[in-house]
C-alpha positions as CSV (number, residue, x, y, z in Angstrom):
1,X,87.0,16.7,146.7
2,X,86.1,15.1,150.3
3,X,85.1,11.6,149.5
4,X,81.3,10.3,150.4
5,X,80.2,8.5,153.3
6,X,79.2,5.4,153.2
7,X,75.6,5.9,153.0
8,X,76.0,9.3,150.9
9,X,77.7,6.7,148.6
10,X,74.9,4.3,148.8
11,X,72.3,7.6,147.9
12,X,74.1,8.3,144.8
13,X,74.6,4.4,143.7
14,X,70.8,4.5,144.1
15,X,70.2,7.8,142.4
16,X,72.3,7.1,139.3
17,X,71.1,3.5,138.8
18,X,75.1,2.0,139.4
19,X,72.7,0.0,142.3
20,X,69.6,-0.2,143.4
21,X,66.7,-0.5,140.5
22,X,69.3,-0.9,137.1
23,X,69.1,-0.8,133.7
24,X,70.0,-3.6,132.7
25,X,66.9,-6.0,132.2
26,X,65.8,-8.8,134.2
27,X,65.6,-10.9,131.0
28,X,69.2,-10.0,129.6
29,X,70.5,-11.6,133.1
30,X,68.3,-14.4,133.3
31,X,69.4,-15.0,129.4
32,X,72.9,-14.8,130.0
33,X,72.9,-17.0,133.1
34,X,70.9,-19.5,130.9
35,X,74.4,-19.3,128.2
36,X,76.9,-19.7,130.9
37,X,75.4,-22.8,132.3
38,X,75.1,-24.1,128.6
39,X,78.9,-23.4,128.6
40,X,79.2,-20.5,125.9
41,X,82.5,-19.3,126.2
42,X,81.4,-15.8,125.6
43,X,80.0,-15.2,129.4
44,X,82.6,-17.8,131.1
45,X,85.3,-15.0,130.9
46,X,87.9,-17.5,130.5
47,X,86.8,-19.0,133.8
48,X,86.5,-23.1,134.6
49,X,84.4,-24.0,137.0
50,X,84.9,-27.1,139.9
51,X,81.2,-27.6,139.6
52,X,78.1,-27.8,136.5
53,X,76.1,-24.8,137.8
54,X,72.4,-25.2,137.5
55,X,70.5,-22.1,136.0
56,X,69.0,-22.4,139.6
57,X,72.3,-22.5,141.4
58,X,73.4,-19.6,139.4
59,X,70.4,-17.3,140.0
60,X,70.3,-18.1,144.0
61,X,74.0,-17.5,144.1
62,X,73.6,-14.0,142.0
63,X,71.0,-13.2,144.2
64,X,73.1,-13.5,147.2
65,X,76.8,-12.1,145.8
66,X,74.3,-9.2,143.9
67,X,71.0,-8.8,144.9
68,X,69.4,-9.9,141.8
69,X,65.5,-11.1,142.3
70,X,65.6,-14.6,143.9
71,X,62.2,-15.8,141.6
72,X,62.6,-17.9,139.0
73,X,58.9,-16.3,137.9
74,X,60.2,-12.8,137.7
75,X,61.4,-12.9,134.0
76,X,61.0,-9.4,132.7
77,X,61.3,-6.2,133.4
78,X,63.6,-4.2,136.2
79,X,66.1,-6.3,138.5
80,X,68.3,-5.2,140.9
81,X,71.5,-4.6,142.9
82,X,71.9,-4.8,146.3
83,X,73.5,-1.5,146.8
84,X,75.3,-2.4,150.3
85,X,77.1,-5.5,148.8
86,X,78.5,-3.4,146.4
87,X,79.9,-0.8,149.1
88,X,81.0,-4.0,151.0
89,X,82.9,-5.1,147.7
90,X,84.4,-2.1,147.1
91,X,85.5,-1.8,151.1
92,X,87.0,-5.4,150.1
93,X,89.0,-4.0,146.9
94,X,90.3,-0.5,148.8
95,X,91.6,-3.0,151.6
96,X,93.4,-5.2,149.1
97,X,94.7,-2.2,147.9
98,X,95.9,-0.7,151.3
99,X,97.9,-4.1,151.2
100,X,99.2,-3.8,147.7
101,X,100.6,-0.2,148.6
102,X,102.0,-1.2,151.7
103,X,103.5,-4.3,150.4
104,X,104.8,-2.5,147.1
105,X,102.9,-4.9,144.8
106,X,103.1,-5.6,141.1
107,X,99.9,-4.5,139.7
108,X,98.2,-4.7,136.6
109,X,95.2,-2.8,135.6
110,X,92.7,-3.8,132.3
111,X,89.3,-3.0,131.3
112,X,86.7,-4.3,128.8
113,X,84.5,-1.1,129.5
114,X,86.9,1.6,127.6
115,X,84.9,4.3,127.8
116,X,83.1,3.6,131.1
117,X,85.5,2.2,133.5
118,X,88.9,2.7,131.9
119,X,89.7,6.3,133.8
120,X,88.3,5.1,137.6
121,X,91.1,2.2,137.0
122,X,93.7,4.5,136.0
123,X,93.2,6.8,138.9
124,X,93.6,3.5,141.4
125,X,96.7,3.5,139.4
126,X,98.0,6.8,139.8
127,X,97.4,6.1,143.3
128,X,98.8,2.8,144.1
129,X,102.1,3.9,141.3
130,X,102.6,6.8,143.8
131,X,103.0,4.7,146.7
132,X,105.7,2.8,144.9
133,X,103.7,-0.2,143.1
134,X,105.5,-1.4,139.8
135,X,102.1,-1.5,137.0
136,X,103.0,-3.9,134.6
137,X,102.3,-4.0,131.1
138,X,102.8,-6.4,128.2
139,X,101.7,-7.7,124.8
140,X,101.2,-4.2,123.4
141,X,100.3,-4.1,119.6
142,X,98.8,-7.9,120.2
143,X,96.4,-8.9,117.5
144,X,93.3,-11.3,117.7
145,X,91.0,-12.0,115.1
146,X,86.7,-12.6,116.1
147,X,84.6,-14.2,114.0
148,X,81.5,-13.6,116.2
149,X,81.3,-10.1,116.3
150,X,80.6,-7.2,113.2
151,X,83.9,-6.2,111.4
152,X,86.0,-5.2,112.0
153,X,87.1,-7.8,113.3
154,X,90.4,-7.1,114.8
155,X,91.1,-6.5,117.9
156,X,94.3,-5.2,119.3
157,X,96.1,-4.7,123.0
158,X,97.0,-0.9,123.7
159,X,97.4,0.2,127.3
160,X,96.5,4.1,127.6
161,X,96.7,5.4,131.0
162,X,98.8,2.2,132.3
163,X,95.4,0.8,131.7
164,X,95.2,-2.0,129.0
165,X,92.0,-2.1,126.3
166,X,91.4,-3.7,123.1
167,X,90.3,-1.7,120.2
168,X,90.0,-2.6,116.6
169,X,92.8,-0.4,114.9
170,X,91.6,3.4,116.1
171,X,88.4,2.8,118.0
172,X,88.3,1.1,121.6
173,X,86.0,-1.9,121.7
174,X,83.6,-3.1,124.4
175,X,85.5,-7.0,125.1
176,X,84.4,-10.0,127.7
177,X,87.1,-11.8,125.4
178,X,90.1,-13.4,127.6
179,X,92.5,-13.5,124.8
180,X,94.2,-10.1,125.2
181,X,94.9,-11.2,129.1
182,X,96.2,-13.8,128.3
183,X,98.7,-12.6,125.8
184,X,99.7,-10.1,128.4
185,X,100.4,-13.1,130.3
186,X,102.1,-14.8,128.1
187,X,104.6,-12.1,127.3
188,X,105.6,-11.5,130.0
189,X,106.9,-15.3,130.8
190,X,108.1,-15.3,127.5
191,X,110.3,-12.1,128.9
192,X,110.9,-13.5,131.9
193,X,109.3,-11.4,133.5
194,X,107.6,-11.5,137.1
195,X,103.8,-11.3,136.6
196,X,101.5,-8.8,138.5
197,X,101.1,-9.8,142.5
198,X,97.3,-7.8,141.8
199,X,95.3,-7.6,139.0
200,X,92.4,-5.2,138.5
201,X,90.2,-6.0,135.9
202,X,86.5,-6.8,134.4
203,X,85.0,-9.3,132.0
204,X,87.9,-11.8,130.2
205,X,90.6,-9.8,131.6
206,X,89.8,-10.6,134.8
207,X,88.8,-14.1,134.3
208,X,91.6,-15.1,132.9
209,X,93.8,-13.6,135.1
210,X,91.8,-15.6,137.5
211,X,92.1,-18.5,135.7
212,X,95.9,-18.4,135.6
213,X,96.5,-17.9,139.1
214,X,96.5,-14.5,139.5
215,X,95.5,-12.7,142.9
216,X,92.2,-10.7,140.9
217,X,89.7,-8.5,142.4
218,X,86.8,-8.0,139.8
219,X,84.0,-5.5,138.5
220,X,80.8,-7.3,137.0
221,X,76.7,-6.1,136.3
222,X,74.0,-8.5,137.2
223,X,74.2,-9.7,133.9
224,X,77.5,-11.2,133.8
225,X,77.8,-14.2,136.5
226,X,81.1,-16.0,135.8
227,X,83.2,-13.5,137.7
228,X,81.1,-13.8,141.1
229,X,81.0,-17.7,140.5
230,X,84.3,-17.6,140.3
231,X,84.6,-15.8,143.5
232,X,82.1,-18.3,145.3
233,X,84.6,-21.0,144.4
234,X,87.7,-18.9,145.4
235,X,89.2,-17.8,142.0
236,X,88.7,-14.2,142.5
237,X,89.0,-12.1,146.0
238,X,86.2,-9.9,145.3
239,X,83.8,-8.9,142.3
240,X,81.8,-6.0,142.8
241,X,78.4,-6.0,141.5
242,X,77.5,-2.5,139.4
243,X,76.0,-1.4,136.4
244,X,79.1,-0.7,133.9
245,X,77.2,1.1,131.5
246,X,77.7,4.8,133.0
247,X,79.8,7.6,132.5
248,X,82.6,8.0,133.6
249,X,81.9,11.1,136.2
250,X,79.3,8.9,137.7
251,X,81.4,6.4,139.1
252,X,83.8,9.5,140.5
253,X,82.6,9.2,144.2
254,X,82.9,5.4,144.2
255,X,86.7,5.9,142.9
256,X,87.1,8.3,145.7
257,X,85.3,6.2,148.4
258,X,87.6,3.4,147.5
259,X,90.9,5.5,147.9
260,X,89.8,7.2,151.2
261,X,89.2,4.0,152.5
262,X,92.6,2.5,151.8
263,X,94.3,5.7,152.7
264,X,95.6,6.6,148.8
265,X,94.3,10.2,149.0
C-alpha cells in the first residue's frame, strides 16, 4: 500500500474525525482539564509537574500543543484538533524512530486503547524488531486491584503482539492507570535487566515511563492534557494529539505515513 502524502494524510485525519472537528466534547476536555489541575491522579498519568498549572495555563497550552478552542466561553459542544500539529507530531515520532532503528534501540511498546491503538503500535514494532531493535517485555501476569472503577476489578499485564495491555482476567480494559508501567519497570530492575532506550505508549503507560526517566514519545485526545504538559516541561519528546476512539483500519494510513517517513517500509 503506497503510504499518503502529507496533505492526503491531513484529508483523511479530517474526514474520519482523528483531527479536525472530533468527537470528543468540548465539555469532557474542559472537565478533565478542570481535574488535572485539582490534582486527581486519574488524568495526571503518573506524571509530576515542576509547576501548579492554572485551568487557564492548561487550556492556552492545549490550545497551542493541540488546537483545542483558546475561549474560556466556549464550553459545550464540538472542539477541535489542529490537524497539522498532529502530522508534525507524528513526523517527530517516525524521526525518533529512524534513530531507534539505526541505533538498534531497546524498545518498548504499551497501550491503554486495546482495541483502538494496540495493532498500529504492534506494526511500529514489527518494523523497528526487523531492523534489529530488542522489544522488551516484563511483569507479565501482574495483578492490580481498582477500587474506582465497575468490577471486575482486576486488572492484569499481558503483552499480545509485543504490545503490553491490561485486561481484567479475559477481556482487555480501556486503562490511563500507571501501575502496569510501572511494574514492567520494576521487573525488569529487579532482573537486572536494561530498561527500554524508547518507549511507545498512551495514557499511564506513557506517563510513567515519563516519570521514571524514560526517553517516551506519546499518543493523547484533547481530552487528556497531562501527557502534552509533560512535554511542554520536557518529560516526553513528543505527544501527538488524536482522537483514540477509532478503529483500528482508520488509523492505517497514519501507521504507514509514520514508517515511510522513517524509512521502515
Amino acid at each position: 500500500m503506497t503510504p499518503p502524502t502529507r496533505a492526503e494524510l491531513i484529508t483523511h485525519l479530517v474526514r474520519t474525525g482523528i483531527a479536525g472537528h472530533v468527537d470528543t466534547p468540548r465539555q469532557n476536555n474542559l472537565r478533565h482539564y478542570r481535574r488535572l489541575v485539582q490534582g486527581d491522579p486519574y488524568h495526571r498519568f503518573g506524571l509530576t509537574f515542576s509547576q501548579d498549572w492554572s485551568f487557564s495555563e492548561v487550556l492556552s497550552l492545549m490550545n497551542k500543543r493541540c488546537g483545542v478552542v483558546d475561549d474560556e466561553e466556549h464550553v459545550w459542544g464540538i472542539d477541535t484538533i489542529d490537524p497539522d500539529l498532529t502530522v508534525d507530531a507524528l513526523e517527530g515520532v517516525a524521526d525518533r524512530f529512524a534513530l531507534a532503528a539505526e541505533r538498534r534501540e531497546r524498545v518498548m511498546f504499551a497501550t491503554g486503547h486495546p482495541l483502538k491503538l494496540r495493532e498500529t503500535y504492534r506494526a511500529w514494532k514489527d518494523a523497528l524488531a526487523a531492523r534489529g531493535c530488542p522489544v522488551v517485555t516484563a511483569a507479565a501476569g501482574f495483578r492490580y486491584e481498582l477500587d474506582t472503577e465497575r468490577p471486575p476489578n482486576g486488572r492484569i499485564v499481558e503483552w499480545r503482539g509485543g504490545v503490553a495491555i491490561v485486561t481484567d482476567g479475559h477481556t482487555p480494559r480501556h486503562s490511563h492507570h500507571p501501575f502496569a508501567m510501572r511494574a514492567i519497570l520494576d521487573d525488569l530492575s529487579s532482573r537486572g535487566e536494561p530498561w527500554p532506550q524508547l518507549v511507545i505508549a498512551d495514557h499511564g503507560f506513557a506517563g510513567a515511563a515519563a516519570e521514571s526517566g524514560v526517553p517516551t514519545v506519546g499518543f493523547a485526545d484533547c481530552n487528556d492534557p497531562a501527557l502534552f504538559l509533560a512535554e511542554h516541561e520536557g518529560k516526553v519528546l513528543v505527544t501527538v494529539p488524536l482522537d483514540d476512539g477509532y478503529e483500528t483500519e482508520d488509523y492505517v494510513p497514519l501507521r504507514d505515513y509514520v514508517l515511510a517517513r522513517a524509512g521502515l517500509m
